[in-house]
N, C-alpha and C positions, 0 to 999 in steps of 0.2 A: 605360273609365277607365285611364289613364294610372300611369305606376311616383308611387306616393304620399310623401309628404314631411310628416313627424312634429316638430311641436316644442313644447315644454314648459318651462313658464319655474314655477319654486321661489319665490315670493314668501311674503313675512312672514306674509299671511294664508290668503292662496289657492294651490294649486299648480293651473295651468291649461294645458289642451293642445291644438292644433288639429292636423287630419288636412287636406293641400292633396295637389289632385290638382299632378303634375308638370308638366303638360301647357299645363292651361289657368289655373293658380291660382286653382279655385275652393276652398273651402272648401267641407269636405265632412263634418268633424266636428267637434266643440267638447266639451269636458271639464272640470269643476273640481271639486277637493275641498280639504276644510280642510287646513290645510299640516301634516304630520305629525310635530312638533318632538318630541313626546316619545314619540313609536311605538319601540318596541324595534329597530326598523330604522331609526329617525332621518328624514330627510325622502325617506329611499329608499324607504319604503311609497307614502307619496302619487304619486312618479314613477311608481311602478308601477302605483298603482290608476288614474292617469289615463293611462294608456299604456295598458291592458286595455280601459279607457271607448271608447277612440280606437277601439282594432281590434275589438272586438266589437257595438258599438254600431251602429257604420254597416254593420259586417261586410264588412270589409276582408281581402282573402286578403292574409298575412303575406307572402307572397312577391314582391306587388307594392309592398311598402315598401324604397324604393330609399336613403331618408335619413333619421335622427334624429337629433336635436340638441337637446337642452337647456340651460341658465342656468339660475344657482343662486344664493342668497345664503346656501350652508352658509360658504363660506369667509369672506366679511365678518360674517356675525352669530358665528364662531367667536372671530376676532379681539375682536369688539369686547366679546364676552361674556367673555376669557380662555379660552376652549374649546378649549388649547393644549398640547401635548406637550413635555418635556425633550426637547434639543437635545445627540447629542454632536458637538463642532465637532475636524474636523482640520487643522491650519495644516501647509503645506508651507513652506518656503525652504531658502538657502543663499547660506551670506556674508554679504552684503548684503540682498540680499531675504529673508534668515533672519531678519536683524534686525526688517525692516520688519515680518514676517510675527507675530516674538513681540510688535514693539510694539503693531500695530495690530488683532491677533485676539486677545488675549488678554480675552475677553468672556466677562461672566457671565450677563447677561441682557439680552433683546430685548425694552421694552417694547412691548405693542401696544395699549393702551387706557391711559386713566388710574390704570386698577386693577386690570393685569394685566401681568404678562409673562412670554416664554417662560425657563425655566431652561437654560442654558448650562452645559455641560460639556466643558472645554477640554483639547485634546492638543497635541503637537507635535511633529513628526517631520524629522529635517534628511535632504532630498531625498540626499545622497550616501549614507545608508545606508538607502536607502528598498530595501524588499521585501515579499512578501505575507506572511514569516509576522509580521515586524513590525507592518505593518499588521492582521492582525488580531489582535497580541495589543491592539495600541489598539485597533481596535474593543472587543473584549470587554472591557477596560476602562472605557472609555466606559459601553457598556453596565450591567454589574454597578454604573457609580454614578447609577443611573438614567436615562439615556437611551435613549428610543426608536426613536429614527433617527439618521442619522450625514450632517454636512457635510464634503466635503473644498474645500479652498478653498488654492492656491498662490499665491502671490505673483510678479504677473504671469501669472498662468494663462490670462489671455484668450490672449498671444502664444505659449505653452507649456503646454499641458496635461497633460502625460506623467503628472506625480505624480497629479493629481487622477483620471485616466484608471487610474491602476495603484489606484487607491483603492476607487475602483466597482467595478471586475472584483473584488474580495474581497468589497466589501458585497454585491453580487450574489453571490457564490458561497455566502456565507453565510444569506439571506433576509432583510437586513436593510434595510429601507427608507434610500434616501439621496438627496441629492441635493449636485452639483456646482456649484461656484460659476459657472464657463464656461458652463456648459447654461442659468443662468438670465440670464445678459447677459453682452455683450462686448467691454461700458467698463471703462474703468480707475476706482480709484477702489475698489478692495480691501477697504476696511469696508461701505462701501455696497453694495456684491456680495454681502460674505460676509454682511451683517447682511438682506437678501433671499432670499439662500438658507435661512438661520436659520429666518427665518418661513415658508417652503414646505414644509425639511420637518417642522417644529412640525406639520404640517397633513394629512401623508402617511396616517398609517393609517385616521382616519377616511374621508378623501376618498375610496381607495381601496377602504376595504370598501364605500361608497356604492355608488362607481362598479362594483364587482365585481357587488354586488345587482343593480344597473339592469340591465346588459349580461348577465345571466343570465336576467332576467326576457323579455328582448327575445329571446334562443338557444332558450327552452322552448316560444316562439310559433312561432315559424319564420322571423325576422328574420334575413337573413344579411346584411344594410348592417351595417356600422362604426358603432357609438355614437359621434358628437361632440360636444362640449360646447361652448357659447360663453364665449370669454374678455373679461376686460373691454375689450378695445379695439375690439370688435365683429367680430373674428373670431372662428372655431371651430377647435379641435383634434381630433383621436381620441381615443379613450379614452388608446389606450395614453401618446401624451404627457400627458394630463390626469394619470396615477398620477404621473408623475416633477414634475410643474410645476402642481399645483393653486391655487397661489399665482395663477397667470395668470388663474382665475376670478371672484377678484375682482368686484364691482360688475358681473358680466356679465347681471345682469337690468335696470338702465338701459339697459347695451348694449343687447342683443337687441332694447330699445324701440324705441330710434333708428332701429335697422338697418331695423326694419317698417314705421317711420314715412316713412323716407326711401323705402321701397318706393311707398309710396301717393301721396306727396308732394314733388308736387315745388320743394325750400327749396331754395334756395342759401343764404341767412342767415337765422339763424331763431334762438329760444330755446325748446329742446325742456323739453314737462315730462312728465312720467311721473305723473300722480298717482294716489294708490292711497288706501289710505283710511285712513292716520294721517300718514306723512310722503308729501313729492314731491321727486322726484330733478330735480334741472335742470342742463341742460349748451346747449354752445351750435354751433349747426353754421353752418360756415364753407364757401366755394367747393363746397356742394352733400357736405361729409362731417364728422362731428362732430369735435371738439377732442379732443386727446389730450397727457394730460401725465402725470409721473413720480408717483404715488400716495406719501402721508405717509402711515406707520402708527406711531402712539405717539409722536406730535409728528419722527418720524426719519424724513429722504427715502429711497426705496427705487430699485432700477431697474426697478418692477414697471411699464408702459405699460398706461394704462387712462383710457375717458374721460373728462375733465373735469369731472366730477359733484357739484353742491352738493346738500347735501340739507338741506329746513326740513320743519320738525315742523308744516306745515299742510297738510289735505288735504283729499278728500272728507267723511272722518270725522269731523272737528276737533269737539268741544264746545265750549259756550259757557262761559268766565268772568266773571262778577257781582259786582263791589263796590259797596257806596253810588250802586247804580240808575245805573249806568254800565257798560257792556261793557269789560271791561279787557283781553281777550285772547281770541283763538280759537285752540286746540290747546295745546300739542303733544298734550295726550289726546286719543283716540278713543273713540267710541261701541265700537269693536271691542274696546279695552282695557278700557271699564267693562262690557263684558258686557251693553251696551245694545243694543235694536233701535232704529232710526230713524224716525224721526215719518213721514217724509217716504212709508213703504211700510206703514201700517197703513191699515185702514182707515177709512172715516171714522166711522163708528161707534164704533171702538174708543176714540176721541182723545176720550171724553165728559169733561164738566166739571175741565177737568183744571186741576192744583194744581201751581203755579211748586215746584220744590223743591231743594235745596241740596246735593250729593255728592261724595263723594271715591274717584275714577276708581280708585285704588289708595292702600296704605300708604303713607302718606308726603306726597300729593297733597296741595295746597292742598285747603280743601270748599267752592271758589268754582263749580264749573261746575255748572250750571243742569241742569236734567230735567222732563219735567213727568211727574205720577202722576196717569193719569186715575180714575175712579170704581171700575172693576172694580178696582183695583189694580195694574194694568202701569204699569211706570216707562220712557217712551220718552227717547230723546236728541233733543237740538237740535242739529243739526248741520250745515256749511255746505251740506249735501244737501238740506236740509231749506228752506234760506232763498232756495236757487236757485230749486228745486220753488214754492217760496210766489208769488215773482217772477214764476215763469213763464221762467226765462233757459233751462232745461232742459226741450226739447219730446219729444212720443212720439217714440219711437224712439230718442232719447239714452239710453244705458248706464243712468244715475242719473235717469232719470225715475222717479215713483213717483205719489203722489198727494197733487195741489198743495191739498186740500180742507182734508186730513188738517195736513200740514204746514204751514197759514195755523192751523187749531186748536190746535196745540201752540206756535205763538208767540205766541196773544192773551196766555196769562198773563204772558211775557216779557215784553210790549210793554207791558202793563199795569203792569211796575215798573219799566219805563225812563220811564214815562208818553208813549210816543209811538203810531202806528198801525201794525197789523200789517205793513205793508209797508216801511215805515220803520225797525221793528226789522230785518226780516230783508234790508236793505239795508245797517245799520249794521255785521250779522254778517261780510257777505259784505265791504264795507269794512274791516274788522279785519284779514279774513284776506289780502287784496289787497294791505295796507302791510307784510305780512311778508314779501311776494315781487317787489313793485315794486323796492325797493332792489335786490335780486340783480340782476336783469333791467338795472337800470341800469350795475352796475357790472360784469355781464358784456359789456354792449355798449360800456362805454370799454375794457376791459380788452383785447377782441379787437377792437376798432375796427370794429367794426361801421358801415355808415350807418343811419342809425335810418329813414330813406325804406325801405329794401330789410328792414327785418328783419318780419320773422313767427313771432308765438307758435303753438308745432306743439303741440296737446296728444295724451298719450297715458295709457295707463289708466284703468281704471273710472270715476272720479273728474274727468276733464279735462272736461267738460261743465259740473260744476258749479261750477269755476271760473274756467276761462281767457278763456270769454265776459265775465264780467265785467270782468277783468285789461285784456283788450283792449280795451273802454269805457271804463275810467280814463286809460290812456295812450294811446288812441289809435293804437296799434299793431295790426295787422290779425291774425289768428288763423285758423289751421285745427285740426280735429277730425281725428284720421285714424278710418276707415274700421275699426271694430271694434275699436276703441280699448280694449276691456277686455281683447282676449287679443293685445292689438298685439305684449307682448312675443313672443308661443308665435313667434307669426307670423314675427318678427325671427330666429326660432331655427332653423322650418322653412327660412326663406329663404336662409339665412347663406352666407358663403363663407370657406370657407380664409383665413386671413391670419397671418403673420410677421413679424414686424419683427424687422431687424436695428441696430444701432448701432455704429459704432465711432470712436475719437478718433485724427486722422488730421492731422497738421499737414500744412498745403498738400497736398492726396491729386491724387496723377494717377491719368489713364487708367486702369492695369493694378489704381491698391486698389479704384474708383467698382468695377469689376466684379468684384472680390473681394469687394466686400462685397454685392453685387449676387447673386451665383453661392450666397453662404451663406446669403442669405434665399430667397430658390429650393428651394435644398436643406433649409431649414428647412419650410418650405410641403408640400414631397413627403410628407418625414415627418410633416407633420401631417396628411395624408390628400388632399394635393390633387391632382389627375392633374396632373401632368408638361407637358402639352400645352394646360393652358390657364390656367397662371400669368402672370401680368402683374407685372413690379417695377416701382417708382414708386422715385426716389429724391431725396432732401432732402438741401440740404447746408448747413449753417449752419457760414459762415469765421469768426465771431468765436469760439462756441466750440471749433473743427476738429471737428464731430460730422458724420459720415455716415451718413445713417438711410436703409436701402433698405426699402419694405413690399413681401411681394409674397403677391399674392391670386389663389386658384385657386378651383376647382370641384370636387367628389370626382368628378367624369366628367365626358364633354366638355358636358354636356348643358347649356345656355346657359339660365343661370338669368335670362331679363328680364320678370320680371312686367311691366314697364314699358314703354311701344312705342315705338319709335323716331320721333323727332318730325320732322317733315316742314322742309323750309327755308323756309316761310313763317312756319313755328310759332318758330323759331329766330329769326327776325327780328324777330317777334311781341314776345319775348321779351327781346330787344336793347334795344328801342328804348320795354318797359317799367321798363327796368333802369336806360338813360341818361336817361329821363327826357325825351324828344325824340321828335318827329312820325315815323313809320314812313316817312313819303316824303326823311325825312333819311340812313336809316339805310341803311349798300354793306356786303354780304356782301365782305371785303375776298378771303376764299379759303375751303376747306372742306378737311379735311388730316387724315386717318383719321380723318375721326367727329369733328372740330374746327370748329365753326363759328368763323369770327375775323370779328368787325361793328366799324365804326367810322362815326363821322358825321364826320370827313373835312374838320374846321375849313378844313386849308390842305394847299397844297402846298407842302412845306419846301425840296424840292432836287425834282429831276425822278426820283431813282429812293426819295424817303423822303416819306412822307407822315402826316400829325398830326391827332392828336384824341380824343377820348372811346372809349377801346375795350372790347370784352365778349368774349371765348372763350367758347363755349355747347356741350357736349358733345352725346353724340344721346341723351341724355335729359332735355335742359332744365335741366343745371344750367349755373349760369354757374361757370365756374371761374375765369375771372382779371378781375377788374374796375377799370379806371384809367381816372382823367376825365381824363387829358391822358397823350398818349405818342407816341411813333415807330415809325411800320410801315413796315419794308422788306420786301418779298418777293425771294424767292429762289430757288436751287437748292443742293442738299446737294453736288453739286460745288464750288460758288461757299464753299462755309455758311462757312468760317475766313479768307476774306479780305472777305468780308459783315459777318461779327464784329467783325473789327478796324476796319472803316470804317465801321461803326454807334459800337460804343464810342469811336472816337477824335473825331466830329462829337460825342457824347453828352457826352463829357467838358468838365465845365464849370473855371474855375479862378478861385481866391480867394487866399487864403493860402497854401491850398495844393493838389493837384490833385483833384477828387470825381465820381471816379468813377458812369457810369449803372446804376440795377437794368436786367438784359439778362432775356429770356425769348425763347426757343426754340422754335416751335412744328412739330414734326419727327415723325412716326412715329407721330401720333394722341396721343402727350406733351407736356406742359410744361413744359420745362428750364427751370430756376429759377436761374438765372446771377446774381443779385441780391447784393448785399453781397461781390464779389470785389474784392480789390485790387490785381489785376493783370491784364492779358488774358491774359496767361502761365497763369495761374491759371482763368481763363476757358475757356482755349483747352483745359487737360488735363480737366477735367470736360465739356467740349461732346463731345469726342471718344471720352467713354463710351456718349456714346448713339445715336454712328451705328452701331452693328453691326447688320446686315441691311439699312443702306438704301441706296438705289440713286441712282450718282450724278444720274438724270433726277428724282429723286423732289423736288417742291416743298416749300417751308421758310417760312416767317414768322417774322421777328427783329423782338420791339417793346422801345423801349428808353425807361425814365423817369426822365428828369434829373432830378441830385438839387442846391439848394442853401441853402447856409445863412444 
């Protein structure tokens, strides 16, 4: 057995963990306990008992565990519960930026729910007489009026950090938890900063006593790997950055889904669900990697990066509601909320002469959702598990298989006051729950422009059996199951890799900022545990609003995490030419370029050295990454590449009113330079020139370009 890899994913109901060998990715333990919200150690009990399950159970020597990594939903259910700590906030300026700093920080509180928010306790200190013993007579003022932790936040401090930096060295000297507004992002945009770092360290002392417990329990074993945690963007940090930026945990238990999903599966466009057994988390993954946007807490944008996550209150669990012999709703209650078992896994014995009956899931609850109470007196639920199982849509070996005998006997009385037939009813249920998630579905596929041809429902969690097949019957969209779908998250967490993103607001950026900001996501990745030698930055530049976003993704050792095998160039053309939609004997591998496959079917010949048509980029594990039904393929050499550029752009360049410029792509170093939306080649030419360093002038290039007109 190979060095082993630990991951454990904190869910609302279950806390769940798998043990994978390093080696071969098999799975070789499995763990769950009830999630331990009110343990006197919080949901750090549960971590703990299913991390003892993992290493005892298969009897794992400690020593051969090379990686842990868990996701948590302490930090979203804290928010959303108000489970929030007083805030003392430090504003830096001078002069002018004094000004800005007292107009725009002087905050009293950070909503983060409708019915909660953090307390704000404001200081202000002018940078020219800025020193430690100053600072910490504020801190301790702060403090003594009830604050926990301490923000410092300068004005402009992404380009100058000095003050915020001479602020930490006191909090630290003193032991008081803080966090900086630079550390938590690198945009401008000053209230937004500082009103994100607000809510992080609202968050600090619980997060940290969590994370102290876990990382204790794992040192008494004999675990000498780095505890990482997953963030919401389907990265993992270290512990140690996890204390200072807990905030970044967010929603990283949809993460961690995706991440596992996308191990097993191979989408390029797809609408991932997570369902678990009262709500389902859904996001949407695009060129083969999930969506990612700026997270709203307390209706107010933050610059916290996490995936694109909707969440509906219908799930595995959902009960039924009953007015005037009509189904009027399924969920947002769960059988797990009313304290019910599920028809669907009793026996069938148990389900005798059972009595339709009327309850109220919780105080407050409408007393419309249905039960039945069989003879002995057990009151089971009706649940969309229940109506799958009845159906038959959920076969053995599905997660929520149970027993379809059982589950047809607790909706006769249903069916009996809807006056329709057993299968009927639990068709109507499973329809109820379907119209609450078809709209999203729709509206995430205009939203990201999806083709609705290429997109795939990916389901994951316990739950995703019992309703995605259906989902997919209705609209006609094709569906996968992944592969262990109820501990998919743990798996996503086992799996994970290092990732950083950086952002910064850069009007027209040359060469020397793409790699500055390149070099800080790098240097962010190290310190969050990733070796040095096998980080990768990817970088995004979007000219309308100047934002430069580098990601860069490592491994905590060189040890090449591909559960996934490298797909051969027949499977890659395979794959082409189900994408375009066109016969295999149409489709020309046009070049292959680190690990890039580029295919097109090859309409025309445009000139003698550019050639047109339908093209797909397919990496070496089957995702497509760039996909256009009409474009221009030049090949080249990285010699040639900046007078290739200008005689692709200046043939591309179409002219109306006035001149419209082509989206340019770059296919160079096993990357995809995203040249698109530039308004210059000027502009073109200093970002292309960020990404040759290291390649050699013999080294082959691929330039496709897609005119644009209006």
């Amino acid at each position: 057995m190979g060095s082993i890899r630990i991951g454990i994913d904190v869910g609302g109901t279950f806390t769940k963990g798998v043990a994978i060998d390093g080696e071969n990715f098999r799975i070789i333990g499995k763990a769950a306990v009830l999630t331990t919200h009110y343990a006197p150690e919080g949901v750090a009990r549960g971590i703990i008992e299913v991390f003892n399950k993992l290493i005892n159970e298969p009897s794992i020597d400690p020593e051969t565990v090379s990686f842990v990594a868990h996701s948590t939903t302490q930090a979203t259910n804290a928010l959303l519960e108000g489970d929030v700590e007083p805030v003392g906030l430090i504003a830096i300026g001078s002069g002018i930026s004094g000004l800005i700093a007292k107009r725009q920080l002087r905050i009293n509180e950070v909503p983060v729910s409708q019915t909660s928010a953090i307390k704000v306790k404001y200081s202000y200190i002018d940078y020219s007489s800025l020193n430690e013993e100053i600072i910490e007579h504020h801190i301790k003022t702060l403090l003594d009026a009830g604050a926990k932790s301490i923000v410092v936040s300068q004005a402009f401090g992404v380009d100058d950090p000095s003050g915020e930096l001479m602020v930490m060295k006191v909090a630290e000297r003193l032991g008081i938890p803080f966090t900086a507004s630079h550390e938590i992002s690198k945009l401008y945009g000053l209230t937004v900063r500082t009103r994100t770092a607000i809510i992080n360290a609202s968050l600090l002392s619980k997060m940290i006593e969590t994370a102290n417990m876990t990382e204790s329990s794992m040192k008494k074993v004999g675990i000498k790997s780095s505890l990482m945690v997953m963030k919401g963007d389907g990265g993992v940090m270290n512990i140690e950055e996890m204390r200072k930026r807990p905030i970044f945990t967010a929603l990283s238990g949809p993460a961690a889904s995706v991440a596992g999903a996308l191990l097993y599966l191979r989408v390029t466009d797809g609408i991932f669900f997570e369902v678990g057994g009262t709500s389902t988390n859904i996001g949407v993954i695009r060129n083969g990697k999930p969506q990612i946007k700026y997270v709203e807490i307390g209706g107010h944008r933050t610059y916290l990066n996490s995936l694109d996550v909707r969440v509906l209150g219908v799930a595995g669990g959902s009960m039924v509601r009953v007015r005037d012999r009509k189904i009027i709703d399924v969920g947002p209650r769960s059988a797990h909320i009313a304290g019910l078992p599920y028809s669907a896994f009793a026996k069938t014995e148990e389900i005798k002469d059972p009595k339709l009956i009327y309850t109220q899931p919780k105080k407050g609850d409408p007393n419309d959702y249905v039960a039945v109470k069989s003879s002995n007196g057990q009151v089971y639920a009706i649940t969309t598990t229940c109506a799958a199982n009845a159906l038959g849509i959920v076969k053995p070996g599905d997660y929520p298989y149970g027993n379809p005998e059982a589950a047809k006997e607790a909706i006769k009385p249903l069916a009996a006051e809807l006056g329709v037939k057993v299968e009927d009813a639990a068709k109507m249920i499973l329809e109820k729950a379907a119209m609450k998630v078809i709209p999203m579905i729709e509206s995430l596929i205009k939203e990201y422009k999806l083709d609705k041809e290429d997109v795939v429902l990916v389901g994951g969690g316990g739950g995703a059996a019992a309703l995605v097949p259906f989902i997919s019957k209705i609209t006609g969209i094709e569906y996968k199951i992944s592969d262990n779908a109820e501990v998919i998250s743990s798996i996503g967490d086992a799996l994970a890799m290092v990732q950083e993103i950086v952002e910064r607001i850069i009007p027209f950026p040359k060469r020397e900022d793409v790699l500055m900001v390149k070099n800080e996501a790098m240097m962010a990745a190290i310190k969050s545990g990733a070796h040095p030698n096998s980080i990768r930055v990817y970088t995004e530049i979007d000219p309308q609003s100047f934002r430069v976003r580098a990601i860069a993704t490592g491994t905590v050792d060189m040890v090449a995490q591909d559960l996934m095998k490298n797909i051969s160039d027949e499977e890659a053309k395979n794959i082409a030419a189900s994408s375009m939609h066109v016969p295999l004997e149409k489709i020309k591998l046009i070049n292959k370029i680190g690990g890039l496959f580029v295919f097109s079917d090859v309409s025309s010949q445009e000139q003698p050295w550019l050639m047109s048509g339908k093209i797909r980029v397919i990496d070496q594990k089957g995702f497509v990454k760039l996909r256009k039904e009409k474009g221009l393929i030049m090949r080249g050499k990285i010699k040639n590449v900046k007078e290739d550029l200008r005689k692709l752009w200046d043939y591309a360049t179409t002219f109306s009113d006035a001149l419209i410029f082509p989206d340019i792509f770059v296919i160079i170093n096993g990357n995809i330079v995203d040249l698109s939306g530039m308004i210059s080649i000027e502009h073109a030419e200093s970002l292309l020139e960020a990404e040759l360093e290291g390649a050699k002038p013999e080294d082959e290039v691929i330039l496709i370009a897609i005119k644009k007109r209006f």
